[in-house]
N, C-alpha and C positions, 0 to 999 in steps of 0.2 A: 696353759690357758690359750695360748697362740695356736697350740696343735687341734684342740676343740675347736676351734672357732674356724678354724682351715678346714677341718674336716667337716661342720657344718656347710661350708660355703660349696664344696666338695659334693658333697650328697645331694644340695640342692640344684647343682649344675647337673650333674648326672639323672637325678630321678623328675627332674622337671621336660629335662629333655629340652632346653632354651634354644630356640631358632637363634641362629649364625648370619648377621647381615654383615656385606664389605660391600663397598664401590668395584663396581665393573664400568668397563665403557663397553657401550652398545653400538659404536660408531663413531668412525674417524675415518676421516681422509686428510688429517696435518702427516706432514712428512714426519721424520722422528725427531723428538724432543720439540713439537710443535712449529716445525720448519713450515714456512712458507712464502708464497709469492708476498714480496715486501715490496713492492712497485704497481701494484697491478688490482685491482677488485673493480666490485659492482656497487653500481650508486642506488644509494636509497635515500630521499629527499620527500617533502612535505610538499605541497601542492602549492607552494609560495618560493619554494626551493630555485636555485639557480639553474637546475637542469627541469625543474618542473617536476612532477612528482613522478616516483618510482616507487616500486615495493617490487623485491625479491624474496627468494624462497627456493632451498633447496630439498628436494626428496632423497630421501635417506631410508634404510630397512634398519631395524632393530636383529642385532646379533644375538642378545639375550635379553629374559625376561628380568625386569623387575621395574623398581617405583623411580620415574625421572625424580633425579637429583641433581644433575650440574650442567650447563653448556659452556662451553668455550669455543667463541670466534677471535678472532684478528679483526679489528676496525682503526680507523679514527675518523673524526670532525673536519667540515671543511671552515676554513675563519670566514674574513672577508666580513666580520661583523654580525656570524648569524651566531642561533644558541648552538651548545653542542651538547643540550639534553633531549630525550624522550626518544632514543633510537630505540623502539619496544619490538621485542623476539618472540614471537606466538610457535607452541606448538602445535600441528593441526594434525586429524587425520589423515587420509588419502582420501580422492574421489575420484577416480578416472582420469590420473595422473596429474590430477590438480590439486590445491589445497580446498582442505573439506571443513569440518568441523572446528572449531579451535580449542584446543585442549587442556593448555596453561599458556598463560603471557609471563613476561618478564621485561623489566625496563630498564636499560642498561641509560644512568646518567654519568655527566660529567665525563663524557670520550674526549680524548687529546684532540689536540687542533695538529693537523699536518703539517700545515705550514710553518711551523717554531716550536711546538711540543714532541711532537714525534714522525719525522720524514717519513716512516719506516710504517704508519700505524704505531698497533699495541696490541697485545692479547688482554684479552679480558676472562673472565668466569663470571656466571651468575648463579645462586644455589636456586633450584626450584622449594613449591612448596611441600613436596612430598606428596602428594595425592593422586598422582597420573602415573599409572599402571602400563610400560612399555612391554610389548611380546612378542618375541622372537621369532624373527621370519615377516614382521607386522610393518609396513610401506610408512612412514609419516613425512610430515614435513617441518621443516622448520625456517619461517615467515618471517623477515624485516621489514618494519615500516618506521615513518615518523608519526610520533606523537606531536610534533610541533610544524606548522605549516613551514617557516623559512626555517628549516635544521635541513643540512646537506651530511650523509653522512658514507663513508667508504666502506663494505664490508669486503674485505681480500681473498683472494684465490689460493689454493692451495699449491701446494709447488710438486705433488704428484698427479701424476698422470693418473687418473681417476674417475672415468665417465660418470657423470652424476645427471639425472633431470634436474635444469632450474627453473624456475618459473620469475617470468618477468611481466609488469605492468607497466606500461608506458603509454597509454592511449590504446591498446591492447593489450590483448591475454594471449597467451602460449607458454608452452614449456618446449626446453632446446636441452640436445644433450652437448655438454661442454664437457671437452679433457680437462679442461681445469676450472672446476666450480668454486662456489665461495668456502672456504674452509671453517672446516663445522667438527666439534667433535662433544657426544650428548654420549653423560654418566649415568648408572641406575645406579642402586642399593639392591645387591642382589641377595635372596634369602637364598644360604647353603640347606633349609630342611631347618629338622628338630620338630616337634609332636608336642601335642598337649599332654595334661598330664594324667596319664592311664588311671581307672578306678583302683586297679589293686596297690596304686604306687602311692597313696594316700596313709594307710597303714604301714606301709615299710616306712614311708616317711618321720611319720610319727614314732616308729622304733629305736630308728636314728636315732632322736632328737632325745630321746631315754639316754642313749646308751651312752650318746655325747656329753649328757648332763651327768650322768655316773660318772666321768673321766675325769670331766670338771672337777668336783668336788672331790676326789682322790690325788687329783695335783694341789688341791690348795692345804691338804693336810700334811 
């Protein structure tokens, strides 16, 4: 009974021909095993914020294609009484070395306060919604802002030496190339292939499913 039922599962893997997805990363610049500048980042604050308002964003190239599924930065919260929600992460496309389009958001809440939760920061992940199509060799950006006027917030540098564009807003616009940018590292769901399922593979199918039910019933006698 076991060995029908495997060999069904069997025939359908092979004559279905099922597309193969895993997690790739499409970029990084954390050092290894997520190493990075633990003293050091770029402020991004709300327009009520204590340094006044900021929004950063770093340009990134897509290594391979497939569906945004995960980012991971390094952050934390500044206290001193403010929130330490709505730090929101857009992804955008390129425009002539600026942020263009915006892609997907994500809203990272409840970041550690620096001052008594974590000296150091903290690494975070956020899972995207699956809908945004990364492609290889394709410029993006990936945008910090606040969602909340007084939220102060730290995103951290990487601890390799890694020329990146960043884009900074502070009462202006520019992009600056920094050896050591904010550390950013964006996952896809990559498809290995696999094919729909061919006309003629319809009738083998169906053959199978004969031949597997024959076996059946000569084991249970």
């Amino acid at each position: 009974m076991h060995i029908a039922l495997c060999a069904v599962a069997t025939s359908l893997f092979l004559v279905l021909g099922l597309p193969l997805a895993h997690a790739d990363t499409a970029f990084s610049n954390f050092g290894p095993e997520f190493a990075r500048d633990q003293t050091t980042g770029v402020i991004v604050s709300g327009d009520e914020g204590e340094f006044g308002e900021r929004i950063a964003g770093l340009q990134f190239t897509a290594g391979v294609t497939g569906t945004f599924d995960r980012l991971w930065i390094a952050a934390s919260a500044k206290d001193n009484g403010r929130p330490n929600d709505g730090l929101r992460l857009t992804l955008t496309s390129d425009n002539s070395d600026l942020p263009g389009d915006a892609l997907e958001s994500l809203v990272l809440n409840d970041v550690c306060y620096v001052d008594f939760e974590c000296p150091n920061g903290q690494l975070y992940s956020l899972y995207a919604a699956n809908t945004t199509e990364l492609v290889q060799g394709t410029t993006y950006w990936l945008v910090a802002t606040s969602d909340l006027a007084a939220a102060d917030f730290t995103w951290y540098l990487t601890s390799e030496q890694n020329p990146g564009l960043v884009y900074l807003e502070n009462g202006f616009v520019g992009t600056f190339p920094f050896n050591f940018p904010p550390a950013l590292r964006i996952d896809v769901i990559a498809d290995t292939g696999g094919g729909e399922l061919p006309e003629p593979a319809l009738p083998l199918l169906l053959a199978m499913l004969v031949v597997v039910g024959r076996v059946t019933r000569s084991l249970r006698r």
